[in-house]
Backbone as ProteinMPNN parsed JSONL, in Angstrom:
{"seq_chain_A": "XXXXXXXXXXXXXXXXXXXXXXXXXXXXXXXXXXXXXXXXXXXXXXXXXXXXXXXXXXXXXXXXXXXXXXXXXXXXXXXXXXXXXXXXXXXXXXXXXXXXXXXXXXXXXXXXXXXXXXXXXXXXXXXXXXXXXXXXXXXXXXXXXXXXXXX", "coords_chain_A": {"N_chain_A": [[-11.403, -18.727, 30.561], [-8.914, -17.011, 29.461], [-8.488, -17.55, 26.11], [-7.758, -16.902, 24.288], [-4.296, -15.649, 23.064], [-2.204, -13.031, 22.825], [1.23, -12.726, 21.25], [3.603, -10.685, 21.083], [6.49, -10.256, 19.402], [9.885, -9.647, 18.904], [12.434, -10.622, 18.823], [14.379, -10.067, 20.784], [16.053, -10.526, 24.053], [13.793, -10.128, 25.625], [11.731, -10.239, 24.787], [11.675, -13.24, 24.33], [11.283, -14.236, 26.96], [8.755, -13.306, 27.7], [7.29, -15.035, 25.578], [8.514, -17.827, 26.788], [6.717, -17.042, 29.328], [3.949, -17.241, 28.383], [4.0, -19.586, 26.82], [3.856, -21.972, 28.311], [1.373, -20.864, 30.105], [-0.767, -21.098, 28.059], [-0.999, -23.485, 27.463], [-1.47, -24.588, 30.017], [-4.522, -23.467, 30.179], [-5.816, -24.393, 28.1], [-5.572, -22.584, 25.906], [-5.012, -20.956, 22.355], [-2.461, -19.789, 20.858], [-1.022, -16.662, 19.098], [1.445, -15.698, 17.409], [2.515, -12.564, 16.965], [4.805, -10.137, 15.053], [6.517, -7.317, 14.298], [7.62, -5.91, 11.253], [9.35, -3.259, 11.68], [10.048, -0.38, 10.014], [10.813, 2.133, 9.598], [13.309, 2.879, 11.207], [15.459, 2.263, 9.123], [15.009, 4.13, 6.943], [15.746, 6.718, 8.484], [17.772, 8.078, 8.04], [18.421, 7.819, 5.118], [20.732, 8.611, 3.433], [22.806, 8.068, 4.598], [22.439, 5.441, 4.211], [22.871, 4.307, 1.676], [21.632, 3.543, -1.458], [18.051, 2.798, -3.066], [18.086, 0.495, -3.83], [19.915, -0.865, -2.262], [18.739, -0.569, 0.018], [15.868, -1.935, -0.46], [17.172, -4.407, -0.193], [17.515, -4.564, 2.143], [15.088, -4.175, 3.538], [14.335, -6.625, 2.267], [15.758, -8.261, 3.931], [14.713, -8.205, 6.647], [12.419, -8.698, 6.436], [12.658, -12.016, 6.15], [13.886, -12.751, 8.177], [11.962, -12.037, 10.223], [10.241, -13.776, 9.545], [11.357, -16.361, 9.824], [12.035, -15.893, 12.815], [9.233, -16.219, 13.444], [8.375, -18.527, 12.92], [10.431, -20.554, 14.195], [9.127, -19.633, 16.842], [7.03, -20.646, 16.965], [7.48, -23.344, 16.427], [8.413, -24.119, 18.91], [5.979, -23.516, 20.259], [4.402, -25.323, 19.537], [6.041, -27.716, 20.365], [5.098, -28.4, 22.984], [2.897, -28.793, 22.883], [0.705, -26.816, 21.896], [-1.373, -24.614, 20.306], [-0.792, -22.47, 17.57], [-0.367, -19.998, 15.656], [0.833, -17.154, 13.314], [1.63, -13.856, 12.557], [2.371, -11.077, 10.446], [3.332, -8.18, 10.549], [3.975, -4.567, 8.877], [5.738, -1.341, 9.676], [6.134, 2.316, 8.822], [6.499, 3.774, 10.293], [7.09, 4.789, 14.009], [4.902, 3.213, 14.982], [4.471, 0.583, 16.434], [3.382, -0.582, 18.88], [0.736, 0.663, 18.493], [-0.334, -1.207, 16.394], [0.19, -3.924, 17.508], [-1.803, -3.197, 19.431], [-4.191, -3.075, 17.543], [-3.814, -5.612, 16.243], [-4.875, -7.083, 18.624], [-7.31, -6.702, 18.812], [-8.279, -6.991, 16.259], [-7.835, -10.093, 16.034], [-10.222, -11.632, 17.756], [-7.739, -11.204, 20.978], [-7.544, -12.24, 24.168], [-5.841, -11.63, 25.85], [-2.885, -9.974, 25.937], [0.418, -11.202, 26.174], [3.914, -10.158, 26.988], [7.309, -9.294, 26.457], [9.137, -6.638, 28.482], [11.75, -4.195, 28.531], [11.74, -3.124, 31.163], [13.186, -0.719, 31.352], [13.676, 2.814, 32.929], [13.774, 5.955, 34.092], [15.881, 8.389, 32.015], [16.52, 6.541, 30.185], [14.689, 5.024, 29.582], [12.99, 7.151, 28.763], [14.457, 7.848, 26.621], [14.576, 5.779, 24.711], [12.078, 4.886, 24.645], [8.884, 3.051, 25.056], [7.733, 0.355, 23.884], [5.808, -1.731, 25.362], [4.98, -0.563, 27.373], [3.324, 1.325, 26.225], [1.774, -0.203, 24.397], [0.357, -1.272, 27.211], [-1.159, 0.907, 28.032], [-3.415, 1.473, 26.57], [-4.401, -1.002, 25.737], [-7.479, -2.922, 24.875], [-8.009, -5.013, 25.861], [-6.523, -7.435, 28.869], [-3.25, -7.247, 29.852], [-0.312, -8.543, 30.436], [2.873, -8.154, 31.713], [6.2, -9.138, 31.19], [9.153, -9.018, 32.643], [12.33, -9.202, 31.405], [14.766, -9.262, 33.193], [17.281, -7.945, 32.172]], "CA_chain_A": [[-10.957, -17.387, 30.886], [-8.37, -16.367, 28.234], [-8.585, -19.003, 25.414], [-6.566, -16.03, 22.873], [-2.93, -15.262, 23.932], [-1.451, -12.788, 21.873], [2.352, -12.287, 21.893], [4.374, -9.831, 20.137], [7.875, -11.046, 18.95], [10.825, -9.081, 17.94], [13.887, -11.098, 18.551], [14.994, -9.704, 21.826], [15.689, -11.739, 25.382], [13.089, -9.754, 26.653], [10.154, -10.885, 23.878], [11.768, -14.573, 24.619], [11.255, -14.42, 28.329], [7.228, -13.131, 27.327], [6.674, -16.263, 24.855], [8.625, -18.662, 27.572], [5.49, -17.378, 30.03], [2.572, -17.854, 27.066], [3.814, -21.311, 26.189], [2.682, -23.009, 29.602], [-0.243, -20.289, 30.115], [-1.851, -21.49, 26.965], [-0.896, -25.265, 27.459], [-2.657, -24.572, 31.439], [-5.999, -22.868, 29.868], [-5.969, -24.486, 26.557], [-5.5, -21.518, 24.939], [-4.032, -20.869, 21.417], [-1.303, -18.328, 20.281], [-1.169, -15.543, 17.597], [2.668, -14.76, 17.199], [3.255, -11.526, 16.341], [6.123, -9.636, 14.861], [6.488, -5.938, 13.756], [9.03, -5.2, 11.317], [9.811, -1.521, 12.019], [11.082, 0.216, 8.876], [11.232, 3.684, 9.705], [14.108, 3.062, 11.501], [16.557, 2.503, 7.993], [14.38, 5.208, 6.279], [15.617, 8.106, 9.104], [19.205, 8.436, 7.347], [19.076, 6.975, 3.888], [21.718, 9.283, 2.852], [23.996, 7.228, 5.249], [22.659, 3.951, 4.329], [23.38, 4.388, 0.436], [20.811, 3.336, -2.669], [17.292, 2.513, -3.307], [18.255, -1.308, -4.146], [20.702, -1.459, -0.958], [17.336, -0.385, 1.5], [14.751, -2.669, -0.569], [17.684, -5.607, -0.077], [17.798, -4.765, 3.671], [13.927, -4.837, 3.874], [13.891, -8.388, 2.242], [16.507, -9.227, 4.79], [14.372, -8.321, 7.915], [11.147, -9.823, 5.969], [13.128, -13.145, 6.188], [14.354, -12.986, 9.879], [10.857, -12.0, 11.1], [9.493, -15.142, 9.037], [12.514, -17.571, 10.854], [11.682, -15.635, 14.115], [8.172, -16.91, 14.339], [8.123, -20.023, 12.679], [11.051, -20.946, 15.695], [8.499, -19.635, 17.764], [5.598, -21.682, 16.904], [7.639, -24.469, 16.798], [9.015, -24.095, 20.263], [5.14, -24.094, 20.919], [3.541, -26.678, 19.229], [6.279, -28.912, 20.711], [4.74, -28.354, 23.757], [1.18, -29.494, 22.281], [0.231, -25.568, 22.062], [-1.928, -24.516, 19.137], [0.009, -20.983, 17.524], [-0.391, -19.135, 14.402], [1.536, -16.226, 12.843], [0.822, -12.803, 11.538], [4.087, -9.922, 10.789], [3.309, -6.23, 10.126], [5.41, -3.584, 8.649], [5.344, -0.365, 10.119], [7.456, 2.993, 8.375], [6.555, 4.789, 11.128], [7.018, 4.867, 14.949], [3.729, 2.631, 15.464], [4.283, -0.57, 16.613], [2.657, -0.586, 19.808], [-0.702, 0.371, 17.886], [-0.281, -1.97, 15.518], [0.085, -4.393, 18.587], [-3.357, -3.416, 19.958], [-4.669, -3.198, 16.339], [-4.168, -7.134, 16.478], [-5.61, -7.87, 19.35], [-8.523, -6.255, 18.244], [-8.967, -7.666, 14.966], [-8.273, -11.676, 16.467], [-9.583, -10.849, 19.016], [-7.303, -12.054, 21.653], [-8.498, -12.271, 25.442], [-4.611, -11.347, 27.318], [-1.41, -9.994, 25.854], [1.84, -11.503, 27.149], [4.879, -9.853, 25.748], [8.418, -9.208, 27.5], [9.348, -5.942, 28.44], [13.028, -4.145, 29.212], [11.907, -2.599, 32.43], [13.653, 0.466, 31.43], [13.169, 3.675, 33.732], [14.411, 7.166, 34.351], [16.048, 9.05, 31.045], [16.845, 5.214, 29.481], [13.097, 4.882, 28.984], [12.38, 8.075, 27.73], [14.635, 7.957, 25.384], [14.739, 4.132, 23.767], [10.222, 4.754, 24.538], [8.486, 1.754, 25.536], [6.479, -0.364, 23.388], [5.179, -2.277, 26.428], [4.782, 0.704, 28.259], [2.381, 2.057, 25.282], [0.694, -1.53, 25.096], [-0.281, -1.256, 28.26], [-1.773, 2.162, 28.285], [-4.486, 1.711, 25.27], [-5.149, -2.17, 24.879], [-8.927, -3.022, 25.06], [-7.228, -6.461, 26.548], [-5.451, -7.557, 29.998], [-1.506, -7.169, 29.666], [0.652, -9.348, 31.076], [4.175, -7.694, 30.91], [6.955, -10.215, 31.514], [10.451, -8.501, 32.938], [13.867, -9.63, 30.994], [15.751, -9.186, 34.061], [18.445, -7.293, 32.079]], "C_chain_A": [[-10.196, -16.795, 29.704], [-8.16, -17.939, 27.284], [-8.106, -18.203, 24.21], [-5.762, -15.431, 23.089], [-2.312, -14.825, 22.794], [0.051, -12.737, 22.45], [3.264, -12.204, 20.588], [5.947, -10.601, 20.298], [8.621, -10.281, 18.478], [12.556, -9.588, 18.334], [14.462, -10.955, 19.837], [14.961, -10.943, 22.867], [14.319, -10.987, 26.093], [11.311, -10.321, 26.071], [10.212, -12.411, 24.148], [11.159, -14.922, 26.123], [9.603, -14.195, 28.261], [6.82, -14.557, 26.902], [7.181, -17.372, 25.804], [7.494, -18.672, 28.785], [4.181, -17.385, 29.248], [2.567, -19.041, 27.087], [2.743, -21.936, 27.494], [1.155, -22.699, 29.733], [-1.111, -20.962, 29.124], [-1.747, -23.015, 27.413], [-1.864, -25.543, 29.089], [-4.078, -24.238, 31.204], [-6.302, -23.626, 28.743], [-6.33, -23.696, 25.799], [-4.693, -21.748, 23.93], [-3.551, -19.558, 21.741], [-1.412, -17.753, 19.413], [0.907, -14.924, 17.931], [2.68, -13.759, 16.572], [4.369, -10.468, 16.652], [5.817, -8.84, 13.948], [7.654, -5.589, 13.045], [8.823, -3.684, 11.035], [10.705, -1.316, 10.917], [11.698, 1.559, 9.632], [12.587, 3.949, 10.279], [15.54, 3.107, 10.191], [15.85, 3.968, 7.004], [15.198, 7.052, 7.102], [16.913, 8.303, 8.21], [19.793, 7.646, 6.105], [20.285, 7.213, 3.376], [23.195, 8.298, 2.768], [23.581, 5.793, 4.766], [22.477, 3.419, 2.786], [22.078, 4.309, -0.322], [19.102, 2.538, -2.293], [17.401, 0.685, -3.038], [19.14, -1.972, -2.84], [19.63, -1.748, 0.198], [16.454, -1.727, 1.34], [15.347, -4.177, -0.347], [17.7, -5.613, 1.47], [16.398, -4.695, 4.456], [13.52, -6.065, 3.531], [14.488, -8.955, 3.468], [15.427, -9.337, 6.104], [13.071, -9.268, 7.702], [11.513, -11.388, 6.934], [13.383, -13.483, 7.702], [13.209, -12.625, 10.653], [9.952, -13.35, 10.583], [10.408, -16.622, 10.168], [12.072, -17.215, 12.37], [10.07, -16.284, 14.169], [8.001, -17.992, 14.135], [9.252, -21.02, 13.815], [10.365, -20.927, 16.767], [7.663, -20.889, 18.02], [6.093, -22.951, 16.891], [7.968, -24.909, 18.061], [7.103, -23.855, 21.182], [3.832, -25.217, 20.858], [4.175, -28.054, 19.609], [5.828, -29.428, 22.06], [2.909, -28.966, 23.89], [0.403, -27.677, 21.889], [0.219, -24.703, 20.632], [-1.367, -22.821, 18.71], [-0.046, -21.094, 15.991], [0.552, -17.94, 14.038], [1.162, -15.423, 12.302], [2.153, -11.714, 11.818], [2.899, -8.81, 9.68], [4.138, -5.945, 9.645], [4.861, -2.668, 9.171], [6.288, 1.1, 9.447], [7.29, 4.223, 9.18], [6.516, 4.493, 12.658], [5.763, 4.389, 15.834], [3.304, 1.399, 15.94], [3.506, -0.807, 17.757], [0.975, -0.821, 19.423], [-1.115, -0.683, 16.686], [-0.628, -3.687, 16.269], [-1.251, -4.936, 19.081], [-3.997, -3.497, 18.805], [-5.143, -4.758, 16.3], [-4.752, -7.801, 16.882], [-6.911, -7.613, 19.794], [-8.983, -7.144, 17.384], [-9.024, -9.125, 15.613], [-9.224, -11.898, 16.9], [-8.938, -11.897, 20.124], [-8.292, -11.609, 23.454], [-7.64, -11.628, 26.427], [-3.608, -11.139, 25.713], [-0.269, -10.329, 26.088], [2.677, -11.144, 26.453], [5.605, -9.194, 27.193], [8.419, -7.484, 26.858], [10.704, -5.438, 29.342], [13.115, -3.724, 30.62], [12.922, -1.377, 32.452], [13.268, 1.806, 31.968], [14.037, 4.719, 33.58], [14.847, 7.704, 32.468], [16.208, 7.862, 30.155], [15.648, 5.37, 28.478], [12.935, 5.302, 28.322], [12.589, 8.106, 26.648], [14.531, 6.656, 24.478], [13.224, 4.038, 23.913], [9.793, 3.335, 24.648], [6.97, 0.932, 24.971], [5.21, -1.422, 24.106], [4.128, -1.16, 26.817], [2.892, 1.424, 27.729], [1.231, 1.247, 25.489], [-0.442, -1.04, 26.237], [-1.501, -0.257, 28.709], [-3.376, 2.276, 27.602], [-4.856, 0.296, 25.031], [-6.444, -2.319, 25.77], [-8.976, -4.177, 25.994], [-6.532, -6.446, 27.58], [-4.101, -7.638, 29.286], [-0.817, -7.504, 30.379], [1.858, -9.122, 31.054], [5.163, -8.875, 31.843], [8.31, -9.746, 31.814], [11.514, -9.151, 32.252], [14.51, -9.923, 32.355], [17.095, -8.514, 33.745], [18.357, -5.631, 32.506]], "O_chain_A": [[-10.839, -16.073, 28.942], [-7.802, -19.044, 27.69], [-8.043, -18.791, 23.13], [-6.115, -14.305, 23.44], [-1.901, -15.566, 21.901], [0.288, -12.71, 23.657], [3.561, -12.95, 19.655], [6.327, -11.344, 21.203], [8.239, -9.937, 17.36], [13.586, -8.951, 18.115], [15.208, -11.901, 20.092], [14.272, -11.96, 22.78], [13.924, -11.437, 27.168], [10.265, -10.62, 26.646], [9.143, -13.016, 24.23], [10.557, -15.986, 26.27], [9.034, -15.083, 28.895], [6.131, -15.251, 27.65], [6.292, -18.222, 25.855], [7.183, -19.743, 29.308], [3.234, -17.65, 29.988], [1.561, -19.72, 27.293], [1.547, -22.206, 27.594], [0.165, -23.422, 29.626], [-2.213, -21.37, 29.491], [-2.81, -23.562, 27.709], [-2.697, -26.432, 29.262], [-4.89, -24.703, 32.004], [-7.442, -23.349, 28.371], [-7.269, -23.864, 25.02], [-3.733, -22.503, 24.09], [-3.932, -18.644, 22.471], [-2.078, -18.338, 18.559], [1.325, -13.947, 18.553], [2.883, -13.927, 15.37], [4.779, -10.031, 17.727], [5.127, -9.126, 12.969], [8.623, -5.098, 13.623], [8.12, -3.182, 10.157], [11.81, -1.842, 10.782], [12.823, 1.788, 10.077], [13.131, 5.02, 10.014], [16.482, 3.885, 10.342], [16.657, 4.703, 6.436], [15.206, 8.146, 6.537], [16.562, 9.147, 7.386], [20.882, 7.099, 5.935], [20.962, 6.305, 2.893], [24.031, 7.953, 1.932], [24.433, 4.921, 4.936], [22.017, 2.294, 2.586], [21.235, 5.071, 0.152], [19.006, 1.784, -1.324], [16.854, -0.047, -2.212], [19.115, -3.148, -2.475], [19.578, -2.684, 0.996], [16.207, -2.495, 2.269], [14.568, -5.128, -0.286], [17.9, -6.687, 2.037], [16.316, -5.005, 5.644], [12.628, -6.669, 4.126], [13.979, -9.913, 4.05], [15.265, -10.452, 6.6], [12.712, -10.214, 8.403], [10.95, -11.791, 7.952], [13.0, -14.53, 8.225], [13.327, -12.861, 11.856], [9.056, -13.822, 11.284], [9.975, -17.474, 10.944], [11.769, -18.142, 13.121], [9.845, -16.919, 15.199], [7.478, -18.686, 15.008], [8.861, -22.123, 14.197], [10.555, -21.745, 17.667], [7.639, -21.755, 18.895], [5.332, -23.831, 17.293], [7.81, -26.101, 18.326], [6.963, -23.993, 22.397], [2.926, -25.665, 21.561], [3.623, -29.146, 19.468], [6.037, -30.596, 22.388], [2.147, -29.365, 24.77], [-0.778, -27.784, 21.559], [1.18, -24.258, 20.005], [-1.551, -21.96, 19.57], [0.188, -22.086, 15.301], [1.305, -17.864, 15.009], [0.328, -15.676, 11.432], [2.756, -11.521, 12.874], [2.167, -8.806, 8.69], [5.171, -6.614, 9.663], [3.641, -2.723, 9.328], [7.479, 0.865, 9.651], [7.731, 5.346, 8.936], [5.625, 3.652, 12.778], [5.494, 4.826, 16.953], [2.126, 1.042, 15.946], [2.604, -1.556, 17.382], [0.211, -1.741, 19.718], [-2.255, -0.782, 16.233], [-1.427, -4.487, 15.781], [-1.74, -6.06, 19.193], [-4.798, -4.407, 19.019], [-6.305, -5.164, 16.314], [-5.252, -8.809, 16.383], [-7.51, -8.068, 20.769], [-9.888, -7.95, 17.6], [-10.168, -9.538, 15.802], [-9.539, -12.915, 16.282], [-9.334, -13.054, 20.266], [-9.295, -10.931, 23.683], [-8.054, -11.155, 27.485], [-3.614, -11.874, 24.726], [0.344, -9.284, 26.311], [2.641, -11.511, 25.279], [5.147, -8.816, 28.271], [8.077, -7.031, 25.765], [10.936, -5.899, 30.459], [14.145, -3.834, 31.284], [13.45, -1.068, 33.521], [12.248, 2.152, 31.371], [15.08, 4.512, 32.959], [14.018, 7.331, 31.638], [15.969, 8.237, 29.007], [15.555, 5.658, 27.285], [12.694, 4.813, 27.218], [11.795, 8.268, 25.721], [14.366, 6.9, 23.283], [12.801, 3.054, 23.307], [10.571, 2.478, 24.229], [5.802, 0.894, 25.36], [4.131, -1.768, 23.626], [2.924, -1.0, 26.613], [1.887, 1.771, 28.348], [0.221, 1.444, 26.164], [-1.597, -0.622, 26.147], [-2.454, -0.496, 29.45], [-4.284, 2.988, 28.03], [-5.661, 0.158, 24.11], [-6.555, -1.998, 26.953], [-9.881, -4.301, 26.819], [-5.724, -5.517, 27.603], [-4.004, -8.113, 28.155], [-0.528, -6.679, 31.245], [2.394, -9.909, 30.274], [4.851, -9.334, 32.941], [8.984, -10.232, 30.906], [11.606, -10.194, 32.9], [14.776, -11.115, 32.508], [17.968, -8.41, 34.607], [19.365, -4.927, 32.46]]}, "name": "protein", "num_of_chains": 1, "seq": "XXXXXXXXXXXXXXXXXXXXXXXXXXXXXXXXXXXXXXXXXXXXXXXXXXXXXXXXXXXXXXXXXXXXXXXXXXXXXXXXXXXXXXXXXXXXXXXXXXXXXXXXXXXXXXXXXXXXXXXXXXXXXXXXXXXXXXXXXXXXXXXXXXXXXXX"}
């Protein structure tokens, strides 16, 4: 049935609580994993003014480089200790596109199911903090498995 389990990663409890329901799923189907992780620029780009020099930004895009490399290689180890076969692939994005970037993925692999945590945010929350799940869900070519945080 699904034997390609993607799952997006960005650090949160709510992307942890996604990859804590992948691990078993894949280890129950013998499915592999595709970790992925989006780092989102655009967000230091909206107010460089405020966030000083050229060389300060390109030192605070190595930094996230680095913490999206530690974020999946934690992942994948947290599922190969499980016996559960997982790979890695990180984006950049300098614009407001992670979602498509998302389904982009699970296109190109191709995967078979999405699993990825989402905040369950509703009413004006939502609208405004927008919902990369939410989006997911709307446009992938793939089943979507959204996984609640509980916060």
């Amino acid at each position: 049935m699904y034997k390609r389990i993607l799952v997006p990663l960005d650090g949160s409890p709510a992307a942890e609580k996604g990859l804590q329901q992948a691990i078993p799923l894949a280890a129950t189907l013998g499915a592999e994993l595709r970790l992925f992780h989006v780092i989102d620029l655009h967000l230091i780009y909206m107010d460089v003014t405020g966030m000083g020099s050229a060389a300060v930004l390109g030192d605070y895009e190595q930094r996230l480089r680095q913490l999206g490399r530690d974020l999946l290689q934690a992942a994948r180890e947290q599922a190969e200790q499980t016996g559960v076969a997982a790979d890695v692939r990180m984006a950049e994005c300098y614009a407001p596109q992670v979602a498509e970037l998302i389904v982009a993925e699970a296109s190109r692999w191709p995967a078979d199911l999405i699993v990825m945590g989402t905040h369950g945010r509703r009413g004006l929350r939502g609208l405004v903090m927008g919902s990369d799940a939410e989006s997911v869900l709307h446009v992938s070519p793939v089943p979507v498995l959204l996984v609640r945080s509980g916060q």
